[in-house]
C-alpha positions in Angstrom: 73.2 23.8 19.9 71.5 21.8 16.9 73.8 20.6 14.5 73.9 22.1 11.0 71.4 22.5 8.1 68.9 21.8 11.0 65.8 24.4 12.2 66.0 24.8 16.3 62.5 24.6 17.6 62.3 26.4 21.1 59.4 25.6 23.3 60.6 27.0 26.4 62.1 30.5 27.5 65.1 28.7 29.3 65.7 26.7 26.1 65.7 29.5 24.0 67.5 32.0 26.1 70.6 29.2 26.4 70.6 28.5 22.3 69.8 32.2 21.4 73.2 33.3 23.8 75.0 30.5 21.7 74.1 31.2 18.6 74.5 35.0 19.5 78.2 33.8 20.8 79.3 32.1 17.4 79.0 35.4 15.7 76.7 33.4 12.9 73.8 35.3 11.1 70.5 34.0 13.0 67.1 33.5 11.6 64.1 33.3 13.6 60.9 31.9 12.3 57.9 33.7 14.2 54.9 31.2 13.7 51.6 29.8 14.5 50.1 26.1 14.0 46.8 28.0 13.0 48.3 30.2 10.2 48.2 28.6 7.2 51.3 30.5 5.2 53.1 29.5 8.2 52.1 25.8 7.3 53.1 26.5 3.8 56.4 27.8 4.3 57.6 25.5 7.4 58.6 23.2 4.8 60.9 25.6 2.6 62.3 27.1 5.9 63.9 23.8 6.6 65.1 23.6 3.1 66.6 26.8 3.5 68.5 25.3 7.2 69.8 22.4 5.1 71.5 25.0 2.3 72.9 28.1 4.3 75.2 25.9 6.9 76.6 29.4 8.1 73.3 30.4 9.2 71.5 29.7 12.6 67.7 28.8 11.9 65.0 29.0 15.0 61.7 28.6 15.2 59.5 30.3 17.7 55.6 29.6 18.3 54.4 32.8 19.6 51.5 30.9 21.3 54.5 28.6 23.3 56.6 31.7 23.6 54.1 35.0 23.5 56.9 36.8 25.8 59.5 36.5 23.3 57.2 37.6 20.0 56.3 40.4 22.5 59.7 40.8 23.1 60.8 41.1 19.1 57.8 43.2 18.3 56.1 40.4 16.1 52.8 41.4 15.1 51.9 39.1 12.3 53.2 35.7 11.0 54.9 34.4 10.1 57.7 36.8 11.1 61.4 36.3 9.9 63.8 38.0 12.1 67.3 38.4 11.1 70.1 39.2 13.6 73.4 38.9 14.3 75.3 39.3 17.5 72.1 40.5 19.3 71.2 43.2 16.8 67.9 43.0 14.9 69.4 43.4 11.5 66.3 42.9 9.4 62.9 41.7 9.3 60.4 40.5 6.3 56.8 40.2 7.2 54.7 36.8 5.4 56.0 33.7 3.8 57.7 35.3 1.1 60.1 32.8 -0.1 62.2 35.0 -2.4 62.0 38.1 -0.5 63.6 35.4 2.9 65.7 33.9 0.3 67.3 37.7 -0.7 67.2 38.9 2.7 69.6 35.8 3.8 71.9 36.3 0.7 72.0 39.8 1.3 73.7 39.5 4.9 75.7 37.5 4.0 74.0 33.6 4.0 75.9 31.2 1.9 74.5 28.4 0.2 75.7 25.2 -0.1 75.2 23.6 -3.5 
C-alpha cells in the first residue's frame, strides 16, 4: 500500500483490487476520487485532493480514471465526475457529486477523518 498523506492512483483492475482489499483490511476510512483528464473540475480539484491525503493520515485516498477503469465506475455507480466515494470496510458510506471542496472536506470530518495540523 502507498505510504501516508499520499493519493493511490490505480490504472489497472488487478492493482486496484489488491490495494482496495488492503485498504478495506486496515479498517481505515477510504476515499475514492472518480475522475477524468477531460473534466476540468476534476483538473481543478486534483490538486486540493492531494492536499487533503497529506492532512487526514488516517484516511486511504485513491484515485480512479473511469476511462482506465470504466468497470469499476460502472461498478460504484459513478455517473458524473468527479465522484468522491466514501467507504469503510467495503460499505459505500457516502458519496458527494462535483469538486466541492468544503462539502469533501465536511463529508471526511464527518466520518470520522482527522487532520493533521
Amino acid at each position: 500500500m502507498a505510504g501516508e498523506g499520499e493519493v493511490i492512483a490505480c490504472h489497472a483492475i488487478e492493482v486496484w483490487n489488491e490495494q482496495l482489499k488492503a485498504a478495506n483490511e486496515s479498517k481505515k476510512l477510504i476515499v475514492i476520487d472518480f475522475t477524468a483528464v477531460w473534466c476540468p473540475p476534476c483538473r481543478f480539484i486534483a490538486p486540493v485532493f492531494v492536499d487533503m491525503a497529506k492532512k487526514f493520515l488516517n484516511v486511504v485516498f485513491f484515485k480512479i480514471d473511469v476511462d482506465e477503469l470504466q468497470s469499476v465506475a460502472k461498478e460504484f455507480k459513478v455517473q458524473a465526475m468527479p465522484t468522491f466515494l466514501f467507504m469503510r470496510e467495503g460499505e459505500i458510506i457516502d458519496r458527494v457529486v462535483g469538486a466541492r471542496k468544503e462539502e469533501i472536506h465536511q463529508t471526511l470530518m464527518k466520518h470520522g477523518g482527522v487532520a493533521s495540523s
